[in-house]
Biopython code that builds the backbone (N, CA, C, O; Angstrom):
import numpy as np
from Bio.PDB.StructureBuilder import StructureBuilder

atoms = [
    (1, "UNK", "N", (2.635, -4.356, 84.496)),
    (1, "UNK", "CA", (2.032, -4.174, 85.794)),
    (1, "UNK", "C", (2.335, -5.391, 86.659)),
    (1, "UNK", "O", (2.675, -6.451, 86.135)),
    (2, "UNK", "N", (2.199, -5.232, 88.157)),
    (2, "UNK", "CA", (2.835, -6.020, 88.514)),
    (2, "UNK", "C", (1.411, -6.596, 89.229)),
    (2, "UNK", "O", (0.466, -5.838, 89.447)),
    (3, "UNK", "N", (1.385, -7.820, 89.514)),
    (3, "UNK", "CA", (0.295, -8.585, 90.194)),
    (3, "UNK", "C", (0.994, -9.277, 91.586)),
    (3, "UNK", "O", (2.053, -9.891, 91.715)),
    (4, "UNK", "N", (0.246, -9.017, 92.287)),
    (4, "UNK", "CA", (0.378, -8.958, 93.922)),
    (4, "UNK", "C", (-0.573, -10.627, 94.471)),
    (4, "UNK", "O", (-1.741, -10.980, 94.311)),
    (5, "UNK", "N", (0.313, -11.120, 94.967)),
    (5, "UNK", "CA", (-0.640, -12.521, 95.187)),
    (5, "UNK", "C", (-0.241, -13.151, 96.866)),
    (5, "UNK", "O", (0.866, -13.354, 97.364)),
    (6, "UNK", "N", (-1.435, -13.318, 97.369)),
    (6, "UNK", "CA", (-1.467, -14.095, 98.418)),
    (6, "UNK", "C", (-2.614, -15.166, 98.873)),
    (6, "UNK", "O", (-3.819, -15.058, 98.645)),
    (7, "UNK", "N", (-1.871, -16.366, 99.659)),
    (7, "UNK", "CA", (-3.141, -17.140, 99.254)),
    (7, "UNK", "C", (-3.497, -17.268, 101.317)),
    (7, "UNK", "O", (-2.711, -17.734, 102.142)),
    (8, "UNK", "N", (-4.655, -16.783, 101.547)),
    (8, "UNK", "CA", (-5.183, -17.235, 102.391)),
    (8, "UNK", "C", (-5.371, -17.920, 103.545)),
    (8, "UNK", "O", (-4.892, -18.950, 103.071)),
    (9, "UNK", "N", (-5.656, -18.242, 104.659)),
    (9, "UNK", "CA", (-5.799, -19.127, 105.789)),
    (9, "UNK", "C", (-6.493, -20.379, 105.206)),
    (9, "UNK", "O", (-6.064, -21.532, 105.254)),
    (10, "UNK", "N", (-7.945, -19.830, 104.501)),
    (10, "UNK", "CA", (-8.928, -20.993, 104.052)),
    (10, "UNK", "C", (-8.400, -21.266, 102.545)),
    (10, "UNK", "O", (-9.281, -21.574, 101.743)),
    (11, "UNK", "N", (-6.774, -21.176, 101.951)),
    (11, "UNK", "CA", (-6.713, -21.414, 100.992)),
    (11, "UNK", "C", (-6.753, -21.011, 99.731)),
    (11, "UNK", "O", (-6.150, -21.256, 98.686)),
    (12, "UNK", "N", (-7.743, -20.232, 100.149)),
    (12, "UNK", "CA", (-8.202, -18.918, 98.482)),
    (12, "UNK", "C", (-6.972, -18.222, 98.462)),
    (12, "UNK", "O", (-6.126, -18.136, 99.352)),
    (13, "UNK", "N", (-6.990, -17.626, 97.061)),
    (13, "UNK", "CA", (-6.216, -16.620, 96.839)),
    (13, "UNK", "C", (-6.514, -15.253, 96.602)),
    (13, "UNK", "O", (-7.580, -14.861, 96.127)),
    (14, "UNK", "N", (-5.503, -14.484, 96.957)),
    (14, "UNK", "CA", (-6.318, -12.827, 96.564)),
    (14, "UNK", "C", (-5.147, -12.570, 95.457)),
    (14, "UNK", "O", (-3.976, -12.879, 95.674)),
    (15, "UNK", "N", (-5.568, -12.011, 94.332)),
    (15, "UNK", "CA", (-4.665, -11.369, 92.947)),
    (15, "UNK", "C", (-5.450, -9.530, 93.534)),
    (15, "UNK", "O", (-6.459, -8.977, 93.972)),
    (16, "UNK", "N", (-3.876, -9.293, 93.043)),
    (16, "UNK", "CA", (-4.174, -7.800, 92.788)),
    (16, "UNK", "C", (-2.924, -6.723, 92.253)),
    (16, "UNK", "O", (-1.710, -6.707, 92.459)),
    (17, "UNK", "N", (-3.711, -5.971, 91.585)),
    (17, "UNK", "CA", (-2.987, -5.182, 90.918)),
    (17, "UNK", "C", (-2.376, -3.741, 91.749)),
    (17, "UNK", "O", (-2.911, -2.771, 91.214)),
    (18, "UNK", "N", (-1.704, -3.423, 92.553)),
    (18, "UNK", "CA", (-1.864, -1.789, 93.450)),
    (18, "UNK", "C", (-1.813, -0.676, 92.639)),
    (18, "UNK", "O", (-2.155, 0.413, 93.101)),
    (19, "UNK", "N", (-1.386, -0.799, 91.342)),
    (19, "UNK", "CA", (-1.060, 0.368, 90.182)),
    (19, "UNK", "C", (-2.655, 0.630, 90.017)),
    (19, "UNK", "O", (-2.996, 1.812, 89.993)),
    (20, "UNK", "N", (-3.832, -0.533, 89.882)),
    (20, "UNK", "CA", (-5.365, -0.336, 89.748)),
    (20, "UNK", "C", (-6.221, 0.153, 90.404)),
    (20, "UNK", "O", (-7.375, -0.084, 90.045)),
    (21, "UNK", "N", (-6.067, 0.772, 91.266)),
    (21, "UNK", "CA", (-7.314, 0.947, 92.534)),
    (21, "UNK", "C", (-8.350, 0.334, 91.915)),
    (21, "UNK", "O", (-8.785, 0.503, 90.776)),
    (22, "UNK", "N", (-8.943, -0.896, 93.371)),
    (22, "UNK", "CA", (-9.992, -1.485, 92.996)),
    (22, "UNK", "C", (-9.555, -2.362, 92.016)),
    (22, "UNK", "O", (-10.551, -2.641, 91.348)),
    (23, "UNK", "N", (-8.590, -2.938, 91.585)),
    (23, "UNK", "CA", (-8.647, -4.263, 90.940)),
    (23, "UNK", "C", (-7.782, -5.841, 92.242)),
    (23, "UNK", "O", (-6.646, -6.284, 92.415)),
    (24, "UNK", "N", (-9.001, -6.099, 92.747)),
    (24, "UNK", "CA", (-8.475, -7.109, 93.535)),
    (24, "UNK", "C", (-9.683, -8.422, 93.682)),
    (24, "UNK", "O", (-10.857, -8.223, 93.997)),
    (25, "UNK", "N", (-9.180, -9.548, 93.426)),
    (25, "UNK", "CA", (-9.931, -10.762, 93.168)),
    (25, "UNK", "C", (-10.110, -12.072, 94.072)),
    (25, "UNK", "O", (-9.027, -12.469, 94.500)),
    (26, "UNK", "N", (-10.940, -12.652, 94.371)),
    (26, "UNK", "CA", (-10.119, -13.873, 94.824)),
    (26, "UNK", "C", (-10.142, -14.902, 93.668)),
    (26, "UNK", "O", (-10.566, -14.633, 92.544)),
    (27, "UNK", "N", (-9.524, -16.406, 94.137)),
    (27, "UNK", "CA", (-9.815, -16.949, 93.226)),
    (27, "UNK", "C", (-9.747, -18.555, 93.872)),
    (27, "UNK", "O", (-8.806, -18.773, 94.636)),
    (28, "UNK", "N", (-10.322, -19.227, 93.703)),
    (28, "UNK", "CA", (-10.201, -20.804, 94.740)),
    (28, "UNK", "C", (-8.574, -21.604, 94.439)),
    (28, "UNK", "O", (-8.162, -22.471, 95.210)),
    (29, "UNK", "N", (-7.698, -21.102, 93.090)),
    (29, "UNK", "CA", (-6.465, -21.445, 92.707)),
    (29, "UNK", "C", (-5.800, -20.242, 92.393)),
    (29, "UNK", "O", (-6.239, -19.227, 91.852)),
    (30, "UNK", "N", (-3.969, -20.683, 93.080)),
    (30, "UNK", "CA", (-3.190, -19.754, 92.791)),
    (30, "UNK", "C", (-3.683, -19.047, 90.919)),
    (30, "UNK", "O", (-4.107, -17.893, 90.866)),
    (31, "UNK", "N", (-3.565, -19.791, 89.720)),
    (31, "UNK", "CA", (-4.007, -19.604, 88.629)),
    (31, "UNK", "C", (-5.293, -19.171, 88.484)),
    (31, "UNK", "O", (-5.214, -18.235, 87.688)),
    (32, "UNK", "N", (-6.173, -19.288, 88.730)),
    (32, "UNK", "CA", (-7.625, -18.381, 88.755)),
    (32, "UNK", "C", (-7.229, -17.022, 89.270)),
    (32, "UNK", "O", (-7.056, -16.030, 88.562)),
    (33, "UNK", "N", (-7.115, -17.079, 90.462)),
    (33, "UNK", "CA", (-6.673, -15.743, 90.848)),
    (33, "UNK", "C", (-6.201, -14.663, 89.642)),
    (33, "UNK", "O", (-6.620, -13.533, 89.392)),
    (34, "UNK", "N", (-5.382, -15.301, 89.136)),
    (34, "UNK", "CA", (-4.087, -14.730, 88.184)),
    (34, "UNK", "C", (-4.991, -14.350, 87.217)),
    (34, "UNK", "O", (-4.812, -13.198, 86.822)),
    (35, "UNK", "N", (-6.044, -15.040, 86.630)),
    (35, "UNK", "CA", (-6.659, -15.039, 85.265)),
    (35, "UNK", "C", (-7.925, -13.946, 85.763)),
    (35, "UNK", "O", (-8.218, -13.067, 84.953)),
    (36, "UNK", "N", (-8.557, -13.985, 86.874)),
    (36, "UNK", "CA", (-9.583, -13.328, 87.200)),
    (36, "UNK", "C", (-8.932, -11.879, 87.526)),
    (36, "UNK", "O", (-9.739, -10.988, 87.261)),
    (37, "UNK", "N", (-7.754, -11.417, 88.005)),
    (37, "UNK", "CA", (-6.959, -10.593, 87.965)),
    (37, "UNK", "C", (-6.793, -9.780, 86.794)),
    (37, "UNK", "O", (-7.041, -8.584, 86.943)),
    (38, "UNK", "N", (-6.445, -10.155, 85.718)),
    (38, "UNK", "CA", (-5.772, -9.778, 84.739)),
    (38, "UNK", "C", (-7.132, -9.355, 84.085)),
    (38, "UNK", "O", (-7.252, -8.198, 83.682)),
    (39, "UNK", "N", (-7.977, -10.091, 83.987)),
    (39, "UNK", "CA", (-9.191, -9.882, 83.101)),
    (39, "UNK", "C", (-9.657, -8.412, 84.036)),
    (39, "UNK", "O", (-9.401, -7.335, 83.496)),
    (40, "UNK", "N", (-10.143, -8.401, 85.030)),
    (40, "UNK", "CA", (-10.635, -7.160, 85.762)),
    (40, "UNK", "C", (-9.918, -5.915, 85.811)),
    (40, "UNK", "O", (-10.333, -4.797, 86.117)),
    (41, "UNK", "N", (-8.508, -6.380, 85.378)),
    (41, "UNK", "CA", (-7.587, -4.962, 85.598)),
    (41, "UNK", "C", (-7.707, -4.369, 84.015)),
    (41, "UNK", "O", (-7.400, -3.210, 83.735)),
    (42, "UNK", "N", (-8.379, -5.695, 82.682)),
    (42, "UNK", "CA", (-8.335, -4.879, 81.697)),
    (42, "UNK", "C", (-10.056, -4.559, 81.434)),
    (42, "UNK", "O", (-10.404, -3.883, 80.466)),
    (43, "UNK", "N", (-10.710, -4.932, 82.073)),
    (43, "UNK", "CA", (-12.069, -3.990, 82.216)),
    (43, "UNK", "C", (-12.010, -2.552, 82.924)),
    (43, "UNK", "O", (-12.594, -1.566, 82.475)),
    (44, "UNK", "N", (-11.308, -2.558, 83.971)),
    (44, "UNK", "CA", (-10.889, -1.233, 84.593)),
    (44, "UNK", "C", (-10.722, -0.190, 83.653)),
    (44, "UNK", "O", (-11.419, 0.809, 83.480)),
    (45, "UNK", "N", (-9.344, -0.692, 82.868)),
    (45, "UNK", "CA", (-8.658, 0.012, 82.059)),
    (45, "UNK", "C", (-9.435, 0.461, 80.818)),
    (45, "UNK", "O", (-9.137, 1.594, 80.438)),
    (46, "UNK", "N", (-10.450, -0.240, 80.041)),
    (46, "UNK", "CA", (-11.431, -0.091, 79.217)),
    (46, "UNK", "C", (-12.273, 0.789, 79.934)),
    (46, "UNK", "O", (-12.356, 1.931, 79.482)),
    (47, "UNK", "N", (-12.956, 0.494, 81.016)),
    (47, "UNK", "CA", (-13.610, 1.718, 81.561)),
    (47, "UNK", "C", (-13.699, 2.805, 81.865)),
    (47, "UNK", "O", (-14.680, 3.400, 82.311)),
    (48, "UNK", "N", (-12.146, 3.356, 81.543)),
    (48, "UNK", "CA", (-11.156, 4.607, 82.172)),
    (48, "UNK", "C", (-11.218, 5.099, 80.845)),
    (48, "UNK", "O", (-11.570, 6.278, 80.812)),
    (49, "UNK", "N", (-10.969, 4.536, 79.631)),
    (49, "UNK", "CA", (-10.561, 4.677, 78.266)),
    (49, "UNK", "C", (-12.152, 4.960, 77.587)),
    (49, "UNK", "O", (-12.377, 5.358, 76.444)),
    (50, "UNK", "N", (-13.016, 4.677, 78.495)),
    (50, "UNK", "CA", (-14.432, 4.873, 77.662)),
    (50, "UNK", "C", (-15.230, 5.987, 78.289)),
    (50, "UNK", "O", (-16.361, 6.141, 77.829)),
    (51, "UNK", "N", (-14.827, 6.826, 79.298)),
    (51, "UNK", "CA", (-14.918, 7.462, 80.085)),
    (51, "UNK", "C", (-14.014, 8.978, 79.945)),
    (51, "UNK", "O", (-14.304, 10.015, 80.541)),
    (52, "UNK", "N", (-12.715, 8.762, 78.877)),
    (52, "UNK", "CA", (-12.023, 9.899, 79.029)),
    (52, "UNK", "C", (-11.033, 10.088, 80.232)),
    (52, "UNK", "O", (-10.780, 11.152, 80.797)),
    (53, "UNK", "N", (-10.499, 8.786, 80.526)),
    (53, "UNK", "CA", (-9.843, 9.351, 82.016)),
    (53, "UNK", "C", (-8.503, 8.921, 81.440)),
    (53, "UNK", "O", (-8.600, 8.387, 80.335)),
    (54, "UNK", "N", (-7.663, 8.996, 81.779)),
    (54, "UNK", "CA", (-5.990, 8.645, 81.460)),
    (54, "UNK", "C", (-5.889, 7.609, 81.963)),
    (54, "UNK", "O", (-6.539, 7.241, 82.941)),
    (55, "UNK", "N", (-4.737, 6.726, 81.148)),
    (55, "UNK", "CA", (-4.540, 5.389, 81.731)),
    (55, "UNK", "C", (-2.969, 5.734, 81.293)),
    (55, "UNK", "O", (-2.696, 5.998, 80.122)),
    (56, "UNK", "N", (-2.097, 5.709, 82.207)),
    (56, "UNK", "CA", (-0.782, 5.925, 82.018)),
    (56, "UNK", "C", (-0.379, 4.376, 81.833)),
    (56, "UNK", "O", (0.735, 4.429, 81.313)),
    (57, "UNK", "N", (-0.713, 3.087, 81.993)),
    (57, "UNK", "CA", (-0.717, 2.195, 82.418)),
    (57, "UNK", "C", (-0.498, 1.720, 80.975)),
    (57, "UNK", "O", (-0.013, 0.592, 80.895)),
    (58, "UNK", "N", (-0.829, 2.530, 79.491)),
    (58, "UNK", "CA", (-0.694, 2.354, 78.293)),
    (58, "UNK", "C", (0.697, 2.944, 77.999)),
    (58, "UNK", "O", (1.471, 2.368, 77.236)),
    (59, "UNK", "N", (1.010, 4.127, 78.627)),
    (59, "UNK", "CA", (1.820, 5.247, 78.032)),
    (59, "UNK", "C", (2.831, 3.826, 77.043)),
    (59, "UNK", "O", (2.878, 3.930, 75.818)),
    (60, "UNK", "N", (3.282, 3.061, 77.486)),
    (60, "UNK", "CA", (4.309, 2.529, 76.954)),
    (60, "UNK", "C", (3.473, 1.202, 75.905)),
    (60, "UNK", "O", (4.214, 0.342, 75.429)),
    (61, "UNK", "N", (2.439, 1.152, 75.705)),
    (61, "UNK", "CA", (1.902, -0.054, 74.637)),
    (61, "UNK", "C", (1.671, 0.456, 73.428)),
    (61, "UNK", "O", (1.811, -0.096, 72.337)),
    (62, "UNK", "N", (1.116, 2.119, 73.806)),
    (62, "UNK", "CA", (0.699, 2.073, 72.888)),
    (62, "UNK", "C", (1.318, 3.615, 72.397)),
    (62, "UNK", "O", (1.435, 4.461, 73.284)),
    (63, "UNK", "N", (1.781, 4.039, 70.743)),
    (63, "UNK", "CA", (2.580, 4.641, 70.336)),
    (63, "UNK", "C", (1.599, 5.476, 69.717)),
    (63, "UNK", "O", (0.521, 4.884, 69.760)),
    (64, "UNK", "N", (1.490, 6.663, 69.123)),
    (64, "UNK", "CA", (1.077, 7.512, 68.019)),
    (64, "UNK", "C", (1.802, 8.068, 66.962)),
    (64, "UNK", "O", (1.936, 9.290, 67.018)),
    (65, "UNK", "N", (2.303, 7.489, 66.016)),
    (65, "UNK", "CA", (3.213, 7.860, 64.837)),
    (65, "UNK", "C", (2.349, 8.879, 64.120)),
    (65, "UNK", "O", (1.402, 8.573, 63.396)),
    (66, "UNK", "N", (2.792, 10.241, 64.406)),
    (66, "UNK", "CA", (2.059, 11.493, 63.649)),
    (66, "UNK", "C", (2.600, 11.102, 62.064)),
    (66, "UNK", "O", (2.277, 11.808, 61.109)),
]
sb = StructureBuilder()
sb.init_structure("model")
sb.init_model(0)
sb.init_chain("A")
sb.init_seg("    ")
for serial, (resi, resn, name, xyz) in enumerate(atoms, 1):
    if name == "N":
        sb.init_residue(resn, " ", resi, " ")
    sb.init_atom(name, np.array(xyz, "f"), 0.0, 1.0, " ", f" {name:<3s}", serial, name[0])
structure = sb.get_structure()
């Protein structure tokens, strides 16, 4: 996934994921951003997965050997 980063007038940064709807962060450092990012896009993804919803966002991590 790709993470989307821009930093601000006052400096902050915004991280975000566009593949996530609703995963977008700020963070007071380019690196926070990044880390507060990543962590929220895999709560998303846990939440989708605990819920029954599809996360295509796996199709390729994760395999099922019948």
């Amino acid at each position: 996934m790709i993470i989307g980063l821009e930093q601000e007038e006052d400096g902050r940064w915004i991280g975000e994921i566009p593949d996530i709807p609703g995963v977008m962060v700020y963070g007071k450092t380019r690196d926070a951003a990044v880390s507060k990012v990543e962590a929220l896009a895999l709560r998303a993804i846990a939440d989708r997965l605990d819920h029954g919803k599809a996360v295509p966002e796996l199709n390729e991590l994760f395999v099922i050997d019948s």
